[in-house]
PDB file as gemmi writes it, atoms N, CA and C in Angstrom:
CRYST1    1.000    1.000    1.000  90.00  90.00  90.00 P 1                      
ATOM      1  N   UNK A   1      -7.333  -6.060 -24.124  1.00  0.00           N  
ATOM      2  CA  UNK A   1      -5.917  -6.357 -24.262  1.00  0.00           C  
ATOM      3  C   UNK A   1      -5.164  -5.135 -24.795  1.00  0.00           C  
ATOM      4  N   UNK A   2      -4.010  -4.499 -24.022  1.00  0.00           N  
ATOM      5  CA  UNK A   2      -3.145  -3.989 -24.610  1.00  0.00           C  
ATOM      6  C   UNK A   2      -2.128  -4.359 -26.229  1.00  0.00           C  
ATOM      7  N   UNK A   3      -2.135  -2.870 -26.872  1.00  0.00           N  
ATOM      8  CA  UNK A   3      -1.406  -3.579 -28.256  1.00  0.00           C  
ATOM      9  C   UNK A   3      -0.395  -2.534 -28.104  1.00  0.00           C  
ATOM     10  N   UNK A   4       0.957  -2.557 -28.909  1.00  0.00           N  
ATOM     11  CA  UNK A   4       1.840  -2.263 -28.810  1.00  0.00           C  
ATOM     12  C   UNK A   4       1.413  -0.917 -29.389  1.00  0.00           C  
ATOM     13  N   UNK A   5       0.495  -0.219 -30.114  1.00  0.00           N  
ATOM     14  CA  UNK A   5       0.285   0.913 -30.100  1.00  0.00           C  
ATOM     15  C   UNK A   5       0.324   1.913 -29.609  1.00  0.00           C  
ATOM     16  N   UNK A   6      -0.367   1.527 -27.992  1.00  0.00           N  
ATOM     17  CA  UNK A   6      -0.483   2.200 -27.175  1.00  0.00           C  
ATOM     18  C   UNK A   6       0.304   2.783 -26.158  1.00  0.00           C  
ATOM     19  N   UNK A   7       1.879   1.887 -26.321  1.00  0.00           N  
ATOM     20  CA  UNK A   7       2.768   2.575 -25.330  1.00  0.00           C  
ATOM     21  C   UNK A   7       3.923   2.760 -26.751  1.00  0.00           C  
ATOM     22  N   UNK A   8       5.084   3.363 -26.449  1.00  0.00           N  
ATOM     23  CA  UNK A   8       5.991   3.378 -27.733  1.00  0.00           C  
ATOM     24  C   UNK A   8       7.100   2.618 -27.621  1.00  0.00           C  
ATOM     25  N   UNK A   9       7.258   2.312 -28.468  1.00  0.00           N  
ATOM     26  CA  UNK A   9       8.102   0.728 -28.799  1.00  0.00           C  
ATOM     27  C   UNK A   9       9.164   1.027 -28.219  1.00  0.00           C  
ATOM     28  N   UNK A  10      10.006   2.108 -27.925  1.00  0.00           N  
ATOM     29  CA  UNK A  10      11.034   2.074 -26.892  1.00  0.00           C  
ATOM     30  C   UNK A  10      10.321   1.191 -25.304  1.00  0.00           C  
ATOM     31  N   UNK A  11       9.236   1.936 -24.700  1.00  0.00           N  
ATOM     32  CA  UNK A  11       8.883   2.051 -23.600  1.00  0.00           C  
ATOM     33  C   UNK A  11       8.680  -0.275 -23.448  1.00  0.00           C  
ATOM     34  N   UNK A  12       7.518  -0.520 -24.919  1.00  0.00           N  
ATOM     35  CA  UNK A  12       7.927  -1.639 -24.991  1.00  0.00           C  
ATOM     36  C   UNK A  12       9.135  -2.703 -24.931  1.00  0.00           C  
ATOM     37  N   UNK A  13       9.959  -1.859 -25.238  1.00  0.00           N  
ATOM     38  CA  UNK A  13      10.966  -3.282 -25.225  1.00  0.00           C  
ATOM     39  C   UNK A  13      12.094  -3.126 -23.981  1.00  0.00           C  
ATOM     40  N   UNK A  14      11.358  -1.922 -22.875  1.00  0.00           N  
ATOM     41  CA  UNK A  14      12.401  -2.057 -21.909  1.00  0.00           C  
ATOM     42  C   UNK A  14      11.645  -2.615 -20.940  1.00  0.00           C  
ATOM     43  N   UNK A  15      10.032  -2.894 -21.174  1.00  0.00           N  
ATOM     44  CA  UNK A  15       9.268  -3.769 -20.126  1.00  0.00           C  
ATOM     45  C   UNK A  15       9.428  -5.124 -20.577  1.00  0.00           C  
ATOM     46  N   UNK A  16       9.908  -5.502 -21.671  1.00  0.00           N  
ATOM     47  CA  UNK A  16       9.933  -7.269 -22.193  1.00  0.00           C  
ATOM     48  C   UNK A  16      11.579  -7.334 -21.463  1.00  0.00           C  
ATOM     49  N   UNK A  17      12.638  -6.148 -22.212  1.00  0.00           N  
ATOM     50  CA  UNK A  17      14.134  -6.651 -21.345  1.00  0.00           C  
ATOM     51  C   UNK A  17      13.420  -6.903 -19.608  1.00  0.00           C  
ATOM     52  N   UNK A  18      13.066  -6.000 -19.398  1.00  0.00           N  
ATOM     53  CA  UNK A  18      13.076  -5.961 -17.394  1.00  0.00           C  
ATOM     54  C   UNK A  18      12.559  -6.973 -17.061  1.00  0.00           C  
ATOM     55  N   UNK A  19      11.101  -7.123 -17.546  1.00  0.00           N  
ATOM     56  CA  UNK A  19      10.436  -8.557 -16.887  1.00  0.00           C  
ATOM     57  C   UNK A  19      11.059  -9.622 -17.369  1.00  0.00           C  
ATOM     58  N   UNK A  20      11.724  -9.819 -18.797  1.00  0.00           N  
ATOM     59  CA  UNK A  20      12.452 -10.682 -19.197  1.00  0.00           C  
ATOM     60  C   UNK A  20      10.649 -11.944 -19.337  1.00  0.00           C  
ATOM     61  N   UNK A  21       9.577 -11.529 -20.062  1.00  0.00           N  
ATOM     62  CA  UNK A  21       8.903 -12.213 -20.625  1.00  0.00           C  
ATOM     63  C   UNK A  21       8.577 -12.027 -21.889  1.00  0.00           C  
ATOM     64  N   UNK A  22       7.801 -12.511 -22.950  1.00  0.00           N  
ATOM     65  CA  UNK A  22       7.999 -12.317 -24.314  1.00  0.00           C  
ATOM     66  C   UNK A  22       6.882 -11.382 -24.700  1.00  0.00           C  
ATOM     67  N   UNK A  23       6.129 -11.044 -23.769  1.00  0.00           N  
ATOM     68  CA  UNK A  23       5.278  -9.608 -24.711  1.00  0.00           C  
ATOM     69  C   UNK A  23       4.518  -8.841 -23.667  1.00  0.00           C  
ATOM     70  N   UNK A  24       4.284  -7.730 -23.860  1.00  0.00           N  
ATOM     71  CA  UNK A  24       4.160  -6.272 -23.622  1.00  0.00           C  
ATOM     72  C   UNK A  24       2.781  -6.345 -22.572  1.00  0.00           C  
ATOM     73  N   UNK A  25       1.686  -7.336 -22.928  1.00  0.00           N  
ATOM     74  CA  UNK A  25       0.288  -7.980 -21.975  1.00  0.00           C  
ATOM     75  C   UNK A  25       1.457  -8.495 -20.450  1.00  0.00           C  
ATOM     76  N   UNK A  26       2.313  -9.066 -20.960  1.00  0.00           N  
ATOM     77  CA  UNK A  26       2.296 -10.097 -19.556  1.00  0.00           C  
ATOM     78  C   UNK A  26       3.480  -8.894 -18.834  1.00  0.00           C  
ATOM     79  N   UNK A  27       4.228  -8.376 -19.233  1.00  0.00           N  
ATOM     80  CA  UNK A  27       5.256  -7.627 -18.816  1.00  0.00           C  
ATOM     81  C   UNK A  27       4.635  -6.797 -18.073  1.00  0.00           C  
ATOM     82  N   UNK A  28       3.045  -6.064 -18.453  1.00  0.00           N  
ATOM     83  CA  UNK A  28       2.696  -5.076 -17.903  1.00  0.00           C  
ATOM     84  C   UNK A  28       2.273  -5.520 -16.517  1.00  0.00           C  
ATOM     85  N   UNK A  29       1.681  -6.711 -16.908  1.00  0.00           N  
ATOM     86  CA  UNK A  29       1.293  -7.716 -16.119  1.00  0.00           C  
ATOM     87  C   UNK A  29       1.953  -7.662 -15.014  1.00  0.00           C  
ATOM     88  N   UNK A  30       2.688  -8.155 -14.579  1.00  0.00           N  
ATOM     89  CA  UNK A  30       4.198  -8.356 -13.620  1.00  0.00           C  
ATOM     90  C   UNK A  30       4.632  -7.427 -13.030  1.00  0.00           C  
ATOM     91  N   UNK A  31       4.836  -6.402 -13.915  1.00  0.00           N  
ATOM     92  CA  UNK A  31       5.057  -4.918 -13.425  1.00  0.00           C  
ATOM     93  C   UNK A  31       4.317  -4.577 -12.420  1.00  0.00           C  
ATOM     94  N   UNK A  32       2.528  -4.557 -12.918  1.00  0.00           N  
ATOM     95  CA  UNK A  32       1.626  -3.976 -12.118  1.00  0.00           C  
ATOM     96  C   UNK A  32       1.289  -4.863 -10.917  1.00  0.00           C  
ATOM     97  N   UNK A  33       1.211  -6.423 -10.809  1.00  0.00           N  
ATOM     98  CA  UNK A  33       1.553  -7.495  -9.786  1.00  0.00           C  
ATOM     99  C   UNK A  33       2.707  -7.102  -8.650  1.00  0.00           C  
ATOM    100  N   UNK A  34       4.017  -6.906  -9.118  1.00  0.00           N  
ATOM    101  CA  UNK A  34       5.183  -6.741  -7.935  1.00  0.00           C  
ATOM    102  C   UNK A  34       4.878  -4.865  -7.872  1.00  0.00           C  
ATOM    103  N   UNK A  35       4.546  -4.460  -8.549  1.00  0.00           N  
ATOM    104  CA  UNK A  35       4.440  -2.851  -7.800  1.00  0.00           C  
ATOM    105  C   UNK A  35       3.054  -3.164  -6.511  1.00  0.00           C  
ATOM    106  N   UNK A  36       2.167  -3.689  -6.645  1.00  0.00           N  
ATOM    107  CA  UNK A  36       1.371  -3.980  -5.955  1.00  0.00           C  
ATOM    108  C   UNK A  36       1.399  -4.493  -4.329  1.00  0.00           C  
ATOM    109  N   UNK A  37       2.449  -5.831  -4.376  1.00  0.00           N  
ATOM    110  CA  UNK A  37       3.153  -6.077  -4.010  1.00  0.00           C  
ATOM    111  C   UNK A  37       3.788  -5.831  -2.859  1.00  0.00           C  
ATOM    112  N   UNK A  38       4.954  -4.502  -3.499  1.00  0.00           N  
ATOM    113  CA  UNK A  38       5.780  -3.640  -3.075  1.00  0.00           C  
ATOM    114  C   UNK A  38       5.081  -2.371  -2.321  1.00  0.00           C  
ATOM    115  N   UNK A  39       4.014  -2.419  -2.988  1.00  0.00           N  
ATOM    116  CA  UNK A  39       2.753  -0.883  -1.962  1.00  0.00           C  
ATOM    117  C   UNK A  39       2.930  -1.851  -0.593  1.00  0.00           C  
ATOM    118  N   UNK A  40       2.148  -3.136  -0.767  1.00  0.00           N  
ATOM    119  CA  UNK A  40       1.351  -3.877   0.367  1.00  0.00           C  
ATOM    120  C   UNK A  40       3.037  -3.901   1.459  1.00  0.00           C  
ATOM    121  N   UNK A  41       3.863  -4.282   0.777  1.00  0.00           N  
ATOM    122  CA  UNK A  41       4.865  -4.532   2.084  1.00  0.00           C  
ATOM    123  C   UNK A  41       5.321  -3.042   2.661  1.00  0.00           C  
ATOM    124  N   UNK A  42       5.852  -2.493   1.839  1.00  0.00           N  
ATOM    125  CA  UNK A  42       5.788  -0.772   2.557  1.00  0.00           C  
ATOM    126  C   UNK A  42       4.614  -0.400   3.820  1.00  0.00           C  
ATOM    127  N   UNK A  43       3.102  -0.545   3.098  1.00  0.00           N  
ATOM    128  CA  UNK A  43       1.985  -0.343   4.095  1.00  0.00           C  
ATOM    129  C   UNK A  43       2.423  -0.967   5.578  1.00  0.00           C  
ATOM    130  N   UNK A  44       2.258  -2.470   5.008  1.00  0.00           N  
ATOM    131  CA  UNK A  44       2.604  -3.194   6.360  1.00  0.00           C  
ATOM    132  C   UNK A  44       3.511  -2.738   7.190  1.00  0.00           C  
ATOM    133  N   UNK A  45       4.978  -2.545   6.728  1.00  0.00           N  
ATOM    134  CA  UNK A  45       5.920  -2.123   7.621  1.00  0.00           C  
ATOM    135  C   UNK A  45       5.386  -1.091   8.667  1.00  0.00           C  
ATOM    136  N   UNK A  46       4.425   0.523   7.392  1.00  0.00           N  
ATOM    137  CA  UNK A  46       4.454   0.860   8.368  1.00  0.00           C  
ATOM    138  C   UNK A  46       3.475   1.172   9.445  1.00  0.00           C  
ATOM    139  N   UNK A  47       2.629   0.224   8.953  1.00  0.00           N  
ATOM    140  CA  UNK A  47       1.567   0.080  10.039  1.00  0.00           C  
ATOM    141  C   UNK A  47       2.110  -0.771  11.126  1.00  0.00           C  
ATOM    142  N   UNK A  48       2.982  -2.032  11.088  1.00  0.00           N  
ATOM    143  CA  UNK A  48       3.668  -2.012  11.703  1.00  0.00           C  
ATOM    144  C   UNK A  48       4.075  -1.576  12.690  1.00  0.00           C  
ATOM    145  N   UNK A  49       5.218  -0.813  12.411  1.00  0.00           N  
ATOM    146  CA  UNK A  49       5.185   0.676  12.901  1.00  0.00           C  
ATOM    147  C   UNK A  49       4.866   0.982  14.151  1.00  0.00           C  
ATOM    148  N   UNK A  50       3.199   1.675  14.039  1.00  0.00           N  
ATOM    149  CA  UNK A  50       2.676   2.553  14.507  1.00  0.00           C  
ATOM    150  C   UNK A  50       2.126   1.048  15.687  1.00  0.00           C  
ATOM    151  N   UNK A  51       2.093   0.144  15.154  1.00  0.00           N  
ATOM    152  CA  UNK A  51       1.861  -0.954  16.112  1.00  0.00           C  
ATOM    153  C   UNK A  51       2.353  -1.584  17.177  1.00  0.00           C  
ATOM    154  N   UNK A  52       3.692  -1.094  16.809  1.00  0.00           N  
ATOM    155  CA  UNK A  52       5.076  -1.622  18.037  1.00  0.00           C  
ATOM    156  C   UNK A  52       5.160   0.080  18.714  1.00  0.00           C  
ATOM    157  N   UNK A  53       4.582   0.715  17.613  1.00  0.00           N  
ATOM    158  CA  UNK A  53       4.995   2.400  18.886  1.00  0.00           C  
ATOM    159  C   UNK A  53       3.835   2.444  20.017  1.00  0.00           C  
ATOM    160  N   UNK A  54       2.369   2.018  19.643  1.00  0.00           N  
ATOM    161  CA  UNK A  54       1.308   2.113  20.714  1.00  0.00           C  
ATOM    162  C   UNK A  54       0.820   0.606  21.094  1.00  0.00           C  
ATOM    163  N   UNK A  55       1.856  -0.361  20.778  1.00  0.00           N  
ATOM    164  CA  UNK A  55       1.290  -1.273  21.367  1.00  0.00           C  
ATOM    165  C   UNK A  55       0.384  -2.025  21.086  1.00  0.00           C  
ATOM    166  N   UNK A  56      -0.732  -1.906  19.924  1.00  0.00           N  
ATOM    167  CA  UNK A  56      -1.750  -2.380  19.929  1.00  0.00           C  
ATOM    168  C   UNK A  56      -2.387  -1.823  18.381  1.00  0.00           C  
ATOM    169  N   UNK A  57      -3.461  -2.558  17.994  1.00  0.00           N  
ATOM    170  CA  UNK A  57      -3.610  -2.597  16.379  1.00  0.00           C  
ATOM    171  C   UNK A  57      -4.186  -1.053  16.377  1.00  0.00           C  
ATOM    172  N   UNK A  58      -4.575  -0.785  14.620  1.00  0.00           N  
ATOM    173  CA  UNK A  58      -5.509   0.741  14.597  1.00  0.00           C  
ATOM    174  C   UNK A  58      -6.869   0.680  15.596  1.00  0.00           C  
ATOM    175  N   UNK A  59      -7.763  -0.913  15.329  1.00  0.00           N  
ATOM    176  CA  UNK A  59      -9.121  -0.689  15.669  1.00  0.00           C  
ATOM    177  C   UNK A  59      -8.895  -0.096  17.344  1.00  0.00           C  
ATOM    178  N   UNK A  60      -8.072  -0.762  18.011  1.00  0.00           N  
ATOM    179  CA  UNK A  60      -8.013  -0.643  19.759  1.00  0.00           C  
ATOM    180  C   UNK A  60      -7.568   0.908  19.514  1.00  0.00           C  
ATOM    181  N   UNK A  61      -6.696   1.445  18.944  1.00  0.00           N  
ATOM    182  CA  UNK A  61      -5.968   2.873  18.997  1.00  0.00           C  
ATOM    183  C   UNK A  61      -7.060   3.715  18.426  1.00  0.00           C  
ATOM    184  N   UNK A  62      -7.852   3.585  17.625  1.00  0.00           N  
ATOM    185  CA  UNK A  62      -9.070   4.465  17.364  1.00  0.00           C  
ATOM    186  C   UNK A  62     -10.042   4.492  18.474  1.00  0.00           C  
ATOM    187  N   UNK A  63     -10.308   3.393  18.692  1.00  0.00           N  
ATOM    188  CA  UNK A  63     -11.488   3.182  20.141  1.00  0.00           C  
ATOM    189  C   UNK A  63     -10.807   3.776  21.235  1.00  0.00           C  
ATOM    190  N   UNK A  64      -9.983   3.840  21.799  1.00  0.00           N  
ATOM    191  CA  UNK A  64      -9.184   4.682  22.566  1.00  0.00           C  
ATOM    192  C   UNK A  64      -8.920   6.370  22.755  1.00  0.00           C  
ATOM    193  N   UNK A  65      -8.379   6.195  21.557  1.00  0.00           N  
ATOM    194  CA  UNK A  65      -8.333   7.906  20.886  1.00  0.00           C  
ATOM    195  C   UNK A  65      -9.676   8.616  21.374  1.00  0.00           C  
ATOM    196  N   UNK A  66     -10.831   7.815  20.826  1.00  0.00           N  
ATOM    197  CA  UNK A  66     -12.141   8.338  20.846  1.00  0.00           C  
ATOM    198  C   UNK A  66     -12.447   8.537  22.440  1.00  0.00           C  
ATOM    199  N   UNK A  67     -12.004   7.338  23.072  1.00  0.00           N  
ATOM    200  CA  UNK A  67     -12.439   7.182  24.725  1.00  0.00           C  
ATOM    201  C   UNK A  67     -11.647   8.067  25.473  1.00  0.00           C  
ATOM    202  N   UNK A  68     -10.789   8.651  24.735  1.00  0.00           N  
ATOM    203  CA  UNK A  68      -9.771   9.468  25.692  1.00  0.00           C  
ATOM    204  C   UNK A  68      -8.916   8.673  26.493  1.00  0.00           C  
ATOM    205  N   UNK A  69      -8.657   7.165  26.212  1.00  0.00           N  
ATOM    206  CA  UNK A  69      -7.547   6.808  27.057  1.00  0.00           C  
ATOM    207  C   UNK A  69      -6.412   5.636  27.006  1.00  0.00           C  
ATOM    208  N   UNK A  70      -5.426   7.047  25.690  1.00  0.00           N  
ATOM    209  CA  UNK A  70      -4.376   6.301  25.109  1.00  0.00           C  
ATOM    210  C   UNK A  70      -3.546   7.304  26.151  1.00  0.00           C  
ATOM    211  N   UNK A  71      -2.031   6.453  26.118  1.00  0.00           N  
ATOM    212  CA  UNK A  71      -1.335   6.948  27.606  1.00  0.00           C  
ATOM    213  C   UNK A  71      -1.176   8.880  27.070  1.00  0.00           C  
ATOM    214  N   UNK A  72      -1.192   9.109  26.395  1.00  0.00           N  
ATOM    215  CA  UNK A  72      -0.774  10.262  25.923  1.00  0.00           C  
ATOM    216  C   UNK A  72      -1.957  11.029  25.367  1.00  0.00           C  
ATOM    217  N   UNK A  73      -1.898  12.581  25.405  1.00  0.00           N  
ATOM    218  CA  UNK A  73      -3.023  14.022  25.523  1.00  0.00           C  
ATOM    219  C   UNK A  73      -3.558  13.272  24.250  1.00  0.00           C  
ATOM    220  N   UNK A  74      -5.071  12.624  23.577  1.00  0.00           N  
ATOM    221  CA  UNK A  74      -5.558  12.618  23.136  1.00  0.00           C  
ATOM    222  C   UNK A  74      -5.791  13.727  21.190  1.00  0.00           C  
ATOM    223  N   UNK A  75      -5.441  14.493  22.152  1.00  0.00           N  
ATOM    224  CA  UNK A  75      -5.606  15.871  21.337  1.00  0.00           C  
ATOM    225  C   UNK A  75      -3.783  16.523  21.078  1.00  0.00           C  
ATOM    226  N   UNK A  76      -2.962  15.666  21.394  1.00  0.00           N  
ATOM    227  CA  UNK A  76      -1.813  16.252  20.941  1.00  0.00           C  
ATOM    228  C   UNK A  76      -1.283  15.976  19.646  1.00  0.00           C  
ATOM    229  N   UNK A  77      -0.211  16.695  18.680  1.00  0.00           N  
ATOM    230  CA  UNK A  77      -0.023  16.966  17.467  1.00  0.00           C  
ATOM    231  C   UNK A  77       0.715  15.741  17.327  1.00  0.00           C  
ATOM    232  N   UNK A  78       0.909  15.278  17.756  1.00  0.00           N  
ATOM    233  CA  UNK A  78       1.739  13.433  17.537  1.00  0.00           C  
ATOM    234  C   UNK A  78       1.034  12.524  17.914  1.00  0.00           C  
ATOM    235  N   UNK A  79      -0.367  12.400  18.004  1.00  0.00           N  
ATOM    236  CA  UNK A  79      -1.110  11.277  18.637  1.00  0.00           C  
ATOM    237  C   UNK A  79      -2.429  11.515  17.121  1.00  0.00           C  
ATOM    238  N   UNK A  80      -2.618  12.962  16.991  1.00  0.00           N  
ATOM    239  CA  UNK A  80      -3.125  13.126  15.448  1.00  0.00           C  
ATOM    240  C   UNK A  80      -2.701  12.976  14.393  1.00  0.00           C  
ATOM    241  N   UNK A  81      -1.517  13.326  14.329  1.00  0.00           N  
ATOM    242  CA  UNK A  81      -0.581  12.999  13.104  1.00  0.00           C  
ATOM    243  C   UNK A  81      -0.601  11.333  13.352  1.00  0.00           C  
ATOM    244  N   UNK A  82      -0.070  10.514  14.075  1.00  0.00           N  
ATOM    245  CA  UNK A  82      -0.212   9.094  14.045  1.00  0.00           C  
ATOM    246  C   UNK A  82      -1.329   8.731  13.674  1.00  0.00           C  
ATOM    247  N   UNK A  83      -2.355   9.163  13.756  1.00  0.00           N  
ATOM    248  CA  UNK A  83      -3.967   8.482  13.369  1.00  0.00           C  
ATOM    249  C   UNK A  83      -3.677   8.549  12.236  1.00  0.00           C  
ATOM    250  N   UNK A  84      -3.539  10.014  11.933  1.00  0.00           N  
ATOM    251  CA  UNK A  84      -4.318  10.564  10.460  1.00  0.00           C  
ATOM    252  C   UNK A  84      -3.021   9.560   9.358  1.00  0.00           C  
ATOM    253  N   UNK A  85      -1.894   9.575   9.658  1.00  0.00           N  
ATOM    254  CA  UNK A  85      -1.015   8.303   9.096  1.00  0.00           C  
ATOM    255  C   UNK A  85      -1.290   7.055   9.026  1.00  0.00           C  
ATOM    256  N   UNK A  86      -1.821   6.468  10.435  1.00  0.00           N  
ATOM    257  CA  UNK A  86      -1.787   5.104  10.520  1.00  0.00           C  
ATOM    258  C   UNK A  86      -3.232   5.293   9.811  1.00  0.00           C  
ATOM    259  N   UNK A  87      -3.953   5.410  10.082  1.00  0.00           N  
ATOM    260  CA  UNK A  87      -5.528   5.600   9.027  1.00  0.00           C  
ATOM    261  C   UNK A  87      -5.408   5.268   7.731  1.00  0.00           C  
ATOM    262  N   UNK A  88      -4.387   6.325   7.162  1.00  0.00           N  
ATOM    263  CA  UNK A  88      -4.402   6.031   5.718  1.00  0.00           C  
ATOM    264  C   UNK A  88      -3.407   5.017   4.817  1.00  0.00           C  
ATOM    265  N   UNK A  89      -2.404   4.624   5.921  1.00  0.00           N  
ATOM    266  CA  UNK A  89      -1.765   3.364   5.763  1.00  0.00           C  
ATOM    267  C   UNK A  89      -2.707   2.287   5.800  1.00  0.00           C  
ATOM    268  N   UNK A  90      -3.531   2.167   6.505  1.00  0.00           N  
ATOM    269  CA  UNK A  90      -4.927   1.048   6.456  1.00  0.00           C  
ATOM    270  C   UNK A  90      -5.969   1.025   5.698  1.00  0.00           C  
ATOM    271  N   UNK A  91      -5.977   2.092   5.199  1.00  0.00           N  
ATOM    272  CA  UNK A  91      -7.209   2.242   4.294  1.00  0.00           C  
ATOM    273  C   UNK A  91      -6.191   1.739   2.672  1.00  0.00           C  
ATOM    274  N   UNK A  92      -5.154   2.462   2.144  1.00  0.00           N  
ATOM    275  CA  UNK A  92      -4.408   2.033   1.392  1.00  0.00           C  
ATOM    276  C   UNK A  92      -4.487   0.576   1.245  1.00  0.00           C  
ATOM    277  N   UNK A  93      -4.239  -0.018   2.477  1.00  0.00           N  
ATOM    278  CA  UNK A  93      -3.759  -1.593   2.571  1.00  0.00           C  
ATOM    279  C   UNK A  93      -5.000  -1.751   1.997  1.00  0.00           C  
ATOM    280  N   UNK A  94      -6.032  -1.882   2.323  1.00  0.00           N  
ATOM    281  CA  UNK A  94      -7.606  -2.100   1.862  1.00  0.00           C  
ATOM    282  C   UNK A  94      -7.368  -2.291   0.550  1.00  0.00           C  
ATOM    283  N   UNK A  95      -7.231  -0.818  -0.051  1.00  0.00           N  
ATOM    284  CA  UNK A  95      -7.338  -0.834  -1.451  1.00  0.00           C  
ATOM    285  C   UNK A  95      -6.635  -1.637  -2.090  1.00  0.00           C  
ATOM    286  N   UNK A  96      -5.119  -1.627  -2.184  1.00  0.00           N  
ATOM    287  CA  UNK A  96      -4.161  -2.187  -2.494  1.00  0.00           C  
ATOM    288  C   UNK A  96      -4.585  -3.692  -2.291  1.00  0.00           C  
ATOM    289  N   UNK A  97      -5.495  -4.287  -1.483  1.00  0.00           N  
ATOM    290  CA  UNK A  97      -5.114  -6.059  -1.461  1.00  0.00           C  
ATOM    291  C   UNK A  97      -6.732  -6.205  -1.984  1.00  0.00           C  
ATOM    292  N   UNK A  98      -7.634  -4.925  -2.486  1.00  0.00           N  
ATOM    293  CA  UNK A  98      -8.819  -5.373  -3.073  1.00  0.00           C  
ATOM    294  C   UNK A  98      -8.341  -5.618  -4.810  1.00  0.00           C  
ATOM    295  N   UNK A  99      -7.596  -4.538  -4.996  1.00  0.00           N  
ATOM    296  CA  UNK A  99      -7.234  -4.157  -6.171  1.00  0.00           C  
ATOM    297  C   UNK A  99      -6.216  -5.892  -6.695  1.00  0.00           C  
ATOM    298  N   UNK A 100      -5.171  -6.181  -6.083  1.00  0.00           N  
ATOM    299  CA  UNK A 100      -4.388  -7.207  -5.958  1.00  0.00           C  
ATOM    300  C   UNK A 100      -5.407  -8.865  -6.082  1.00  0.00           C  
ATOM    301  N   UNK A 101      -6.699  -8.740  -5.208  1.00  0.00           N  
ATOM    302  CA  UNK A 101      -7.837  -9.631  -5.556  1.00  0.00           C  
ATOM    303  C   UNK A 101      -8.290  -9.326  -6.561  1.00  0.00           C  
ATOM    304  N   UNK A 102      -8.674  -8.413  -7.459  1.00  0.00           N  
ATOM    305  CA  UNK A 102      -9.065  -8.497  -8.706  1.00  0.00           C  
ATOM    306  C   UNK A 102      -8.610  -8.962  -9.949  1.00  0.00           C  
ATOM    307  N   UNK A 103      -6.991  -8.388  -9.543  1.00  0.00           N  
ATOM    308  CA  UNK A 103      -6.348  -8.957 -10.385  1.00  0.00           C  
ATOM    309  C   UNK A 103      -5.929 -10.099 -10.458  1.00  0.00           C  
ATOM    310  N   UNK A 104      -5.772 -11.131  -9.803  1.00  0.00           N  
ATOM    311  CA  UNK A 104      -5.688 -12.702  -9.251  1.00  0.00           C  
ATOM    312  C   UNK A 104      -6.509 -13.054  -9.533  1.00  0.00           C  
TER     313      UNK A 104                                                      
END                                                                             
């Protein structure tokens, strides 16, 4: 358990005003819950994204990539840059909704 020691009593009492709960455990609480949250819907959007631009989820767009036959040069600087993005938007999501299960 967190004690008010550890953060400084300014920093405390603008996480009890914001969350508007009565102590510094549950505030952090909440905080770290909706930032969590707020990662996962960002991710989504923009995996999203990359889902309405090729049509089809990461697993089919990786298997593709690999097979050589997404409509576009395999090997071009916007078909890598989209992986290496959409990749780590998915791997994020991973983390982010393992991390979000732990804490639940």
């Amino acid at each position: 358990m967190l004690t008010i020691s550890l953060i400084s009593p300014k920093l405390g009492e603008l996480l009890i005003k914001t969350t508007k709960v009565s102590d510094i455990d549950h505030a952090l609480e909440k905080v770290f819950k909706e930032y969590i949250d707020l990662k996962l819907k960002d991710l989504d959007m923009k995996i999203k994204e990359f889902e309405n631009k090729w049509k089809m989820d990461f697993n089919e767009f990786k298997t593709r990539l690999e097979k050589g036959t997404l409509p576009q040069d395999s090997y071009s600087f916007e078909v890598e840059q989209d992986f290496w993005e959409w990749e780590e938007a998915e791997s994020l999501k991973a983390h982010y909704e393992s991390l979000k299960e732990e804490w639940t």
